[in-house]
N, C-alpha and C positions, 0 to 999 in steps of 0.2 A: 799253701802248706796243708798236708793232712793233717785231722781232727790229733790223730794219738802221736804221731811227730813232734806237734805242738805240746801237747802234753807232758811229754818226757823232757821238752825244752823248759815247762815251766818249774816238770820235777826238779830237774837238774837245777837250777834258779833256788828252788826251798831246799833242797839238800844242801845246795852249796852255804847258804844262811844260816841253816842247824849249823853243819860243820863248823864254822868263822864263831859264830856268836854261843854254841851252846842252849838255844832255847827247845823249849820241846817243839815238838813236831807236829803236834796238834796248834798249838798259839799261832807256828808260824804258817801252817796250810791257812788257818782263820786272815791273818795279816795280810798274806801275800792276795787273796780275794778282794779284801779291802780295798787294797792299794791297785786293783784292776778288775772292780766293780763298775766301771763306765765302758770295759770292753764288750761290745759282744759276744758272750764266750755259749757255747751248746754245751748240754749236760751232761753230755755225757763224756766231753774231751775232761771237764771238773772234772768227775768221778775218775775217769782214767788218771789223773793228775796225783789224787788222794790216793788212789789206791796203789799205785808207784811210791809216793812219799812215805802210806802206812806201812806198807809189804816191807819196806828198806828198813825201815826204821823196827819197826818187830822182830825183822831178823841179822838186823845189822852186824851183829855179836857170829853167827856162821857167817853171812857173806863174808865178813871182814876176814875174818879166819882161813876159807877159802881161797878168796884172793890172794891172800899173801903166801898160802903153799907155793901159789904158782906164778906171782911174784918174785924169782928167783936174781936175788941181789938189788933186791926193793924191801923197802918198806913200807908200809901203809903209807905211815904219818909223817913222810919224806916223799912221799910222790905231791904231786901237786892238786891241789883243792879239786878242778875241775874233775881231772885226772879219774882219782879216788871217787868221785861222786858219778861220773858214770862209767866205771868199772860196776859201782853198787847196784846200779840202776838192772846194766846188762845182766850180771849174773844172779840178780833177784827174777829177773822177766826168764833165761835162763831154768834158772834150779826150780822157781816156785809158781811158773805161769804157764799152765800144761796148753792154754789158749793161743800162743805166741810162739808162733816155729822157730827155734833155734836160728836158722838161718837171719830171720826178721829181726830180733833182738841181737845178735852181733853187728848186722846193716848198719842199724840204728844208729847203735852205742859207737860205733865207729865215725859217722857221721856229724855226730855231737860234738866229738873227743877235736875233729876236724875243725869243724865251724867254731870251737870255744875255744881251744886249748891251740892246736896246730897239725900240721899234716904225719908230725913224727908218735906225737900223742894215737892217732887213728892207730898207725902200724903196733903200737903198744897195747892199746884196748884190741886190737883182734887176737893178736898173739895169744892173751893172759886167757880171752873169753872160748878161745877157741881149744886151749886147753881143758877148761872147764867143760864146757861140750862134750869133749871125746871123755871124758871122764864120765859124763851121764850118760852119754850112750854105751859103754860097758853095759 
C-alpha cells in the first residue's frame, strides 16, 4: 500500500475517534502513535497523517458547511461516522491542498468510503466531492 493511502487510512481511524468520543485532535494524533509505536511507519506517511487530521480539524466548521450544501437530503450528523469523516478528509485535500490534484483526492476518498463503509457509500463520496470540484473549478 502507498505511503499517503496509508495515511489517509490512519486519518480516517483519528477522525473517526474525535467524531465518537469528542477528544481534541491533538491528544488523539499523540494516542493513536502510541498505540502503533511498534509499527514501522516512515515520516513522512506520520506527517501526511497529522497534517490530514490538523487541516480537518482547523477547518472542520467550512468543510462541514460545505458538504452539507451539497449533501442535498443529508445531513451531516445523520450520515454515518465513516461516511462524514472521509467526506472531511476529501474535500479538505479538495478545497485546501493545492498539492493533491482533484482527481487523486476523489480516487482516494472513494476507495476509503469502499473499503470501510461499503460499495454504495463510494458512489455517495464521489457524487458530494465531485460537486465540490466543479464548484472550485468555476
Amino acid at each position: 500500500m502507498r505511503k499517503r493511502t496509508q495515511a489517509r487510512e490512519f486519518a480516517l481511524q483519528i477522525l473517526y475517534q474525535i467524531d465518537i468520543t469528542g477528544d481534541d485532535h491533538e491528544a488523539s494524533l499523540r494516542n493513536f502513535w502510541q498505540e502503533h509505536c511498534e509499527e514501522d511507519m516512515a515520516k513522512e506517511m506520520k506527517d501526511f497523517t497529522a497534517q490530514l487530521v490538523n487541516g480537518v480539524m482547523e477547518n472542520i466548521s467550512a468543510i462541514d458547511k460545505k458538504i452539507s450544501s451539497y449533501a442535498t437530503n443529508w445531513q451531516l450528523e445523520r450520515m454515518a461516522v465513516v461516511d462524514r469523516n472521509v467526506l472531511r478528509i476529501g474535500c479538505f485535500e479538495l478545497v485546501y491542498r493545492e498539492d493533491i490534484p482533484p482527481k487523486v483526492a476523489i480516487n482516494e476518498a472513494v476507495e476509503l468510503a469502499k473499503k470501510y463503509s461499503g460499495p454504495e457509500a463510494g458512489k455517495f463520496v464521489n457524487a458530494i466531492l465531485d460537486k465540490i470540484k466543479k464548484e472550485k473549478d468555476k
